[in-house]
C-alpha positions as CSV (number, residue, x, y, z in Angstrom):
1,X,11.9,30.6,-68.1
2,X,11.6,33.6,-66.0
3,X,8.2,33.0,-64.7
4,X,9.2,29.2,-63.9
5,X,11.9,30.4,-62.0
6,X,9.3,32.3,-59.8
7,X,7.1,30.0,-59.4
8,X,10.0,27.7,-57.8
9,X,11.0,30.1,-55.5
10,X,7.5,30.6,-54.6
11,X,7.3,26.9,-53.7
12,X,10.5,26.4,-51.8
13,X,9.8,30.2,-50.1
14,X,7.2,28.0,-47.4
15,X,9.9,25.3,-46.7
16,X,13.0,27.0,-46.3
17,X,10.9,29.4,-44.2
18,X,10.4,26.4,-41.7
19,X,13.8,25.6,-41.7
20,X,14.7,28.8,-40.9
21,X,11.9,28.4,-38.0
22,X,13.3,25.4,-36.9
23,X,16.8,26.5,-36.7
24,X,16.1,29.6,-34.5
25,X,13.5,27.4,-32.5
26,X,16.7,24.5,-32.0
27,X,17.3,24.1,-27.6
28,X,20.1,24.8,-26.6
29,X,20.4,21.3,-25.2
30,X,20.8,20.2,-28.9
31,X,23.3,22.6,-29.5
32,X,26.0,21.4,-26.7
33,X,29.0,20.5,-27.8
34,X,30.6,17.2,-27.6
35,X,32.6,18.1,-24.4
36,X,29.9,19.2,-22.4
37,X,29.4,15.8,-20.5
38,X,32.5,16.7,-18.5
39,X,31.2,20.5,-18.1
40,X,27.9,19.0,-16.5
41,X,29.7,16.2,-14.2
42,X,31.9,19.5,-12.7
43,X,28.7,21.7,-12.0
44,X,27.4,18.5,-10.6
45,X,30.2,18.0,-8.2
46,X,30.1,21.1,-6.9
47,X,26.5,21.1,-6.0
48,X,27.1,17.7,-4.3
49,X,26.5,18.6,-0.7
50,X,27.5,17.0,2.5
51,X,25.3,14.0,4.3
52,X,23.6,14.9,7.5
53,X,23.0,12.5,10.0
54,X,20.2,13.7,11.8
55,X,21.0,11.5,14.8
56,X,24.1,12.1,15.3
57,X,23.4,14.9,18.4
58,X,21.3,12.7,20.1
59,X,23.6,9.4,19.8
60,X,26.9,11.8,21.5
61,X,24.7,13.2,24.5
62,X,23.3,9.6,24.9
63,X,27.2,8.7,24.7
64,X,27.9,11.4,26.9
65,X,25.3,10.2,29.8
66,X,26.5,6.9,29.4
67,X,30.2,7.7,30.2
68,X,32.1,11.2,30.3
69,X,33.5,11.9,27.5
70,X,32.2,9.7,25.1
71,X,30.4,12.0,23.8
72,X,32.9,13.7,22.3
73,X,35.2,10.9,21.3
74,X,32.5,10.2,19.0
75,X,32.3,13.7,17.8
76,X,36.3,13.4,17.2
77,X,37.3,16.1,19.7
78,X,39.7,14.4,21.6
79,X,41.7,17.3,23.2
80,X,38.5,16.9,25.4
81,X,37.9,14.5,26.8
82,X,40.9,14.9,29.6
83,X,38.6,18.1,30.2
84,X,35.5,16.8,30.9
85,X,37.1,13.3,33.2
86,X,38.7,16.0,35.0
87,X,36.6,18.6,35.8
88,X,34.0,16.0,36.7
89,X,36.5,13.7,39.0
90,X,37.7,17.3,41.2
91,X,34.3,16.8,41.7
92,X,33.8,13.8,42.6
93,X,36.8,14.1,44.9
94,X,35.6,17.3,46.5
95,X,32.0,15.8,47.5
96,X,34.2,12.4,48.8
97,X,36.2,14.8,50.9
98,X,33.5,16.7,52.5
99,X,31.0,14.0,53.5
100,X,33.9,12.2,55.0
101,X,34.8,15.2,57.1
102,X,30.9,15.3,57.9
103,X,30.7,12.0,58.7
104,X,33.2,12.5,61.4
105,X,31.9,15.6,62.9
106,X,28.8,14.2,63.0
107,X,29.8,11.0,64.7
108,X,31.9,13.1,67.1
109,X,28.9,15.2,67.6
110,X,26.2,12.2,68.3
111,X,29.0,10.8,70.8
112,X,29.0,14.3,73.1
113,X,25.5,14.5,73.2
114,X,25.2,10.9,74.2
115,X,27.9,11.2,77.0
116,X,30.7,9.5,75.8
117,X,33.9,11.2,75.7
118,X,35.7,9.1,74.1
119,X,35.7,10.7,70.4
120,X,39.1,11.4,68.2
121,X,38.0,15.3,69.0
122,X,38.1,14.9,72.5
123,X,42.0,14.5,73.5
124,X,41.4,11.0,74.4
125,X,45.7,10.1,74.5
126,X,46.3,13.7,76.4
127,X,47.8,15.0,73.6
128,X,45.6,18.0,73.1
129,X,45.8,21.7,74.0
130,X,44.7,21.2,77.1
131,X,45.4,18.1,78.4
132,X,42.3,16.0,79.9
133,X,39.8,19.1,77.9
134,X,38.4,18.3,74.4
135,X,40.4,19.7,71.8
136,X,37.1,20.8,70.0
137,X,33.9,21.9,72.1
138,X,30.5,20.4,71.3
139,X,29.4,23.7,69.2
140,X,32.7,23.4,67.3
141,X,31.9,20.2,66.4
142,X,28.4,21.4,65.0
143,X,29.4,24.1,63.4
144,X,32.3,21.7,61.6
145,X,29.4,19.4,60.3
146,X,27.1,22.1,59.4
147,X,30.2,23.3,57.2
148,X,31.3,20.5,55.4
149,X,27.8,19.1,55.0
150,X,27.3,22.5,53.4
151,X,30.4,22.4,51.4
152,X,29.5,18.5,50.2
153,X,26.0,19.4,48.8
154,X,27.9,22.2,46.8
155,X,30.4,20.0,45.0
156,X,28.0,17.7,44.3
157,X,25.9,20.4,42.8
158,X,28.7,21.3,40.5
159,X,29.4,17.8,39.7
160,X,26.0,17.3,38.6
161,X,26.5,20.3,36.6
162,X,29.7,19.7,34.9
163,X,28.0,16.2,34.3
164,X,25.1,17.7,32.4
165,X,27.5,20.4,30.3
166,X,29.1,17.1,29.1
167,X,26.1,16.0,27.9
168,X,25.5,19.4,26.0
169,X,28.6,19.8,24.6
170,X,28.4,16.9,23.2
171,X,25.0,17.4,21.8
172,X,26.1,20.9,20.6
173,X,29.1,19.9,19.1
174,X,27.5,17.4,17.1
175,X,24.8,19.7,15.7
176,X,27.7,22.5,14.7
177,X,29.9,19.5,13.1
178,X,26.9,19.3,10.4
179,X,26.7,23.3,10.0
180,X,26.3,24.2,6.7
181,X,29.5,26.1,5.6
182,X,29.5,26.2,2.6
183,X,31.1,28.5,0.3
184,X,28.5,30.4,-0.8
185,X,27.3,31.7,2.6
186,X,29.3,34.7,3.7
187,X,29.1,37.7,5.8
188,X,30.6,40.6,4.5
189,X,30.6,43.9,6.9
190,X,32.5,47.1,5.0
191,X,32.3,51.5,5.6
192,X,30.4,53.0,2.8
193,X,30.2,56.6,1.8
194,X,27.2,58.3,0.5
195,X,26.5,61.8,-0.5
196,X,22.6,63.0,0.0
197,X,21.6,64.7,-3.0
198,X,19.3,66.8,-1.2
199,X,21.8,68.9,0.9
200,X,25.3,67.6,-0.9
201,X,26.7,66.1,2.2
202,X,28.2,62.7,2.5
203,X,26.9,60.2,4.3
204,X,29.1,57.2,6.6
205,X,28.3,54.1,7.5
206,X,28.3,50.7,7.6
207,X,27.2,48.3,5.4
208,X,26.6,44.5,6.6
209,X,25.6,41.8,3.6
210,X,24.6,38.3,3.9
211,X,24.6,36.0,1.1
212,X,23.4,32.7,0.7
């Protein structure tokens, strides 16, 4: 009976071995629980990341060029666009008033040297400082154009300026809108104290960390 006995165990010894083989060898994928379909549909959703529309920048600034602040009513900043219309019209309204002023001068100017005295410069009604004299001389008159014609190629310098910082801005702001911030990029900047263990003296100093 005995020796039987043995000999079954020594048969079944080679299959529950493999069992046991089997069981240590099991993945842990056939081990999940029931409820771990909602577990993997949360670490899914928070790997989910954000769609980037890589022409995005280049559609604002081509808004932008197009018309002043359309550039950034596409980005959504709103607040603005009153910004950009009016730093470019002060402008535009600064280069109108100076080439007008030139343009009188300068007509004033050509109308002296021709002979004529008859110019809205010259006292032509007698109302002037000096009555029958022109109220300005002929060098006043080319200094005044050399002036504003000076002062109108500066404003339109700036407005060409102001119109190309649209156009950036707009491009720029579209490019940071699709920034990645997530949460697991941080920048951490703290003191830390150290103590050599050569001389027993602590060391300070700061300690900037980046993760990503």
């Amino acid at each position: 009976m005995s020796k039987n006995l043995v000999f079954l165990c020594l048969l079944l010894f080679p299959v529950l071995f493999s069992l046991a083989q089997e069981g240590q060898n099991e993945s842990p994928k056939d081990s999940v629980p029931k409820n771990s379909k909602k577990q993997k549909i949360i670490v899914a959703d928070k790997v989910e990341k954000k769609r980037i529309n890589p022409l995005a920048p280049s559609r604002a600034a081509f808004y932008s060029a197009v018309l002043p602040g359309l550039g950034q009513a596409y980005n959504k900043r709103y607040w603005k666009i009153p910004i950009v219309i009016g730093a470019i019209g002060v402008g535009i309204y600064a280069y109108k008033y100076n080439d007008d002023l030139y343009d009188r001068f300068r007509t004033a100017f050509k109308r002296r040297k021709a002979g004529f005295t008859d110019d809205e410069f010259y006292d032509v009604n007698g109302s002037g400082i000096v009555p029958g004299s022109p109220d300005l001389s002929d060098s006043a008159l080319q200094d005044g154009q050399e002036r504003y014609q000076r002062d109108r190629d500066l404003a339109l310098f700036i407005t060409l300026a102001l119109y190309a910082l649209n156009i950036i801005d707009a491009n720029v702001d579209a490019h940071l809108k699709q920034f990645n911030v997530d949460e697991n990029l941080s920048l951490d900047i703290k003191p830390y104290l150290e103590y050599n263990p050569i001389i027993g003296d602590p060391n300070y100093g700061v300690a900037l960390t980046i993760k990503f």
